[in-house]
C-alpha positions in Angstrom: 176.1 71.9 47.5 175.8 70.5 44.2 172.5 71.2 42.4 170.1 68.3 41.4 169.6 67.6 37.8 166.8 68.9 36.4 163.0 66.7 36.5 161.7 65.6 33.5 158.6 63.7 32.2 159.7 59.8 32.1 161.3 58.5 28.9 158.9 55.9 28.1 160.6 53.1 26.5 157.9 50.2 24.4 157.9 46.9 26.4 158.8 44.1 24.3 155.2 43.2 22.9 155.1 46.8 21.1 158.8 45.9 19.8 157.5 42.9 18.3 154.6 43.9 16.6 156.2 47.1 15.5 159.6 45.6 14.2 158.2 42.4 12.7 157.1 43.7 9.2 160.6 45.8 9.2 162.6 42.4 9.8 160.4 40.5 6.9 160.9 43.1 4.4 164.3 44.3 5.1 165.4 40.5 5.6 163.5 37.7 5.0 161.8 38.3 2.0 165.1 39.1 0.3 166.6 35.4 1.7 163.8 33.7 -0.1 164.1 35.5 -3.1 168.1 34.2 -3.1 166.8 30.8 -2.0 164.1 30.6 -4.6 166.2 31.6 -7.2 169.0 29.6 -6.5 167.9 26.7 -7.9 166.5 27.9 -11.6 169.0 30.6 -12.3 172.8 30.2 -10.2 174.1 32.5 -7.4 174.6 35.8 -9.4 171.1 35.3 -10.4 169.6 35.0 -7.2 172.3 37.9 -5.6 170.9 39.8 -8.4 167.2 39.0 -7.8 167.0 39.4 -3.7 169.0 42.5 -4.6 165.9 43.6 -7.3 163.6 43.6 -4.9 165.5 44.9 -1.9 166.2 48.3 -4.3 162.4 48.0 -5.5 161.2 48.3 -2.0 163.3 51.2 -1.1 163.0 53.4 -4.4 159.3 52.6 -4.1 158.9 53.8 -0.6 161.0 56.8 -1.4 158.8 57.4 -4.8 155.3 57.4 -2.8 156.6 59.3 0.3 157.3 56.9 2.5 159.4 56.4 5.0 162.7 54.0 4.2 163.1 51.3 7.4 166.7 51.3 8.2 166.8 47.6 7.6 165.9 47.9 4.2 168.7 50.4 3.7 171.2 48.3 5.3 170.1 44.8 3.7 170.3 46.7 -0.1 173.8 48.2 0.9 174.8 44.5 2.2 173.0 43.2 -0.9 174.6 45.4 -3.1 178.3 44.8 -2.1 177.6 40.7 -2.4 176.4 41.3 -5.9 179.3 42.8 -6.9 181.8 40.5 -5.3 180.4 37.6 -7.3 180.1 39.2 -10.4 183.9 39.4 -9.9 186.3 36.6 -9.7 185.3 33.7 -7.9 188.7 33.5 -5.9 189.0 33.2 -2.2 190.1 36.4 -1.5 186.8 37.6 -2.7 185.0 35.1 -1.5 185.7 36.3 1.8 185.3 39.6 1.2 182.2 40.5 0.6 180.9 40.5 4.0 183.7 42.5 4.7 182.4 44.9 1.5 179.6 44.7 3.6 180.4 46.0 6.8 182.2 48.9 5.0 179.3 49.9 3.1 177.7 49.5 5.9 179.9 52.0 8.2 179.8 54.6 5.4 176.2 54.7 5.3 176.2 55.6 9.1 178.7 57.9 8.6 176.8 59.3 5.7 173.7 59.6 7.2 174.9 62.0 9.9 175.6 65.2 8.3 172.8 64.6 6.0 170.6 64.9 9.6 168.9 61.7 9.4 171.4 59.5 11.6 170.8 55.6 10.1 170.7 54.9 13.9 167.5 56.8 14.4 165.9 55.0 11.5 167.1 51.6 13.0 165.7 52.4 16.1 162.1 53.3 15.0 162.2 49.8 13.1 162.1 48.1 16.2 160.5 50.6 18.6 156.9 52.3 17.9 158.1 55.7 19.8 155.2 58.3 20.3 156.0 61.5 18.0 156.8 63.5 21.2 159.5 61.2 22.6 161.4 60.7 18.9 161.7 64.5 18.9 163.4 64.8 22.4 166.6 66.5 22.0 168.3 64.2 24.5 167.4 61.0 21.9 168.4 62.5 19.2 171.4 63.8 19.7 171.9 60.2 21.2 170.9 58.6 17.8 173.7 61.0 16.6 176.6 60.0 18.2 175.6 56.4 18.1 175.2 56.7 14.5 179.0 57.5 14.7 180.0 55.0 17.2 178.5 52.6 14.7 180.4 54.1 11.5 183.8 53.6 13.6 183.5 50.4 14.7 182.2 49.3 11.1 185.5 50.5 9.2 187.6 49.0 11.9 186.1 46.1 11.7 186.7 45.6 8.1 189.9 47.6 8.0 190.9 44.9 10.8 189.0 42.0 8.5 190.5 43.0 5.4 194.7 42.9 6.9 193.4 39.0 8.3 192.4 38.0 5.1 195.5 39.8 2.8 198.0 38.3 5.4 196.6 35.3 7.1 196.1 32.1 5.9 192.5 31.2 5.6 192.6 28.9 8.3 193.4 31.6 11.0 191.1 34.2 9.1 188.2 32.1 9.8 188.8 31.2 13.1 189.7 34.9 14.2 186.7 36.4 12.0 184.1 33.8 13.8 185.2 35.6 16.9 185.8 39.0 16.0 182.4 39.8 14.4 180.6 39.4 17.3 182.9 40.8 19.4 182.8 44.1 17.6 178.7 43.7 17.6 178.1 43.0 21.4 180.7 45.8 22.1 178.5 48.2 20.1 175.7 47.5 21.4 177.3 47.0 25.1 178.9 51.3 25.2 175.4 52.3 23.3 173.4 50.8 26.0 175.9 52.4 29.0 175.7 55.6 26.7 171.9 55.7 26.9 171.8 55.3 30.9 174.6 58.1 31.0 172.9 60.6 29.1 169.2 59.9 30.1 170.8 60.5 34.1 172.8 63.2 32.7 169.9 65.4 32.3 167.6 63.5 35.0 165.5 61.6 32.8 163.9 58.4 34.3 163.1 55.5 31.7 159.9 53.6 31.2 159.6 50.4 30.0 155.7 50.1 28.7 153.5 51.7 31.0 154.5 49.1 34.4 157.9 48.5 34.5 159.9 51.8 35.7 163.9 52.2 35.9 165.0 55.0 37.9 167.9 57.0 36.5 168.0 60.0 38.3 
């Protein structure tokens, strides 16, 4: 007779109030703020200029965090990285070849900063994660979580590269026509497939070793 999985406290997941409030300020600073610093610029100083200014403060806001202590939301990280690989695009050529690829830049950047994150121990996933979800100290150290932030923080890295491995043989041997078209599709596609085996990953491993998730303190999925 096979033997049950073991019992464990439940995994108590935020409900989608707590999300909100916690993730908010993250999505501000790591995003908006740096879009109207490029929109406010635009106007009085050209696109490198603004590029260069939404970039300023993106790097401010991290080195300062870093300087006092702090920790770096992961959406601060990511929108430098992005920030940083469209800067350097248009201080290049203004051809459409590079036009076009600095998203891709972008999502390369972005795969080698998962990748990068991993063996350094501090998986980019994790840090994503706690931007959006206010997790009590004794859950964010469960084993179970994080080696899940670990092997997400992979899946994440692989599907980047290919994506712009894939994005980057479009645009060198399709005309732009098709490139657009197939990118407008493909993008999402690679995103709602991410985020489709890291949800179906989660269930597996929390049933894996019996856990039972908690959404808030009401609403109760059982996994075990």
């Amino acid at each position: 007779m096979k033997a049950s999985p073991p019992l464990h406290p439940p995994l108590i997941v935020p409900g989608a109030r707590a999300v909100v409030r916690h993730s908010l300020p993250n999505i501000v600073e790591g995003k908006l703020i740096p879009v109207g610093v490029f929109l406010g610029f635009l106007h009085l100083v050209g696109t490198t200029g603004a590029l260069l200014a939404a970039l300023g403060f993106s790097a401010t806001a991290m080195f300062y965090r870093m300087a006092t202590g702090r920790k770096v939301p992961g959406l601060v990280i990511l929108s430098t990285v992005g920030l940083a690989a469209r800067t350097i695009a248009a201080l290049l050529t203004g051809s459409l070849v590079v036009y076009f690829l600095q998203p891709t830049i972008s999502t390369g950047l972005v795969g080698l900063a998962f990748m990068i994150s991993i063996p350094m121990g501090k998986p980019l996933a994790e840090r994503l994660a706690h931007d959006f979800c206010p997790f009590d100290a004794e859950m964010a150290e469960h084993p179970m979580l994080k080696l899940f932030f670990l092997r997400l923080s992979m899946l994440w890295a692989v599907t980047s590269l290919v994506n712009a491995g894939v994005t980057l043989w479009l645009l060198l041997t399709q005309s732009a026509t098709t490139f657009v078209v197939i990118k407008s599709f493909m993008g999402p596609s690679f995103t709602a497939a991410t985020l489709a085996i890291a949800v179906i990953w989660f269930r597996i491993a929390t049933k894996r070793v019996g856990l039972r998730v908690e959404f808030g303190s009401s609403m109760a999925i059982a996994t075990g």
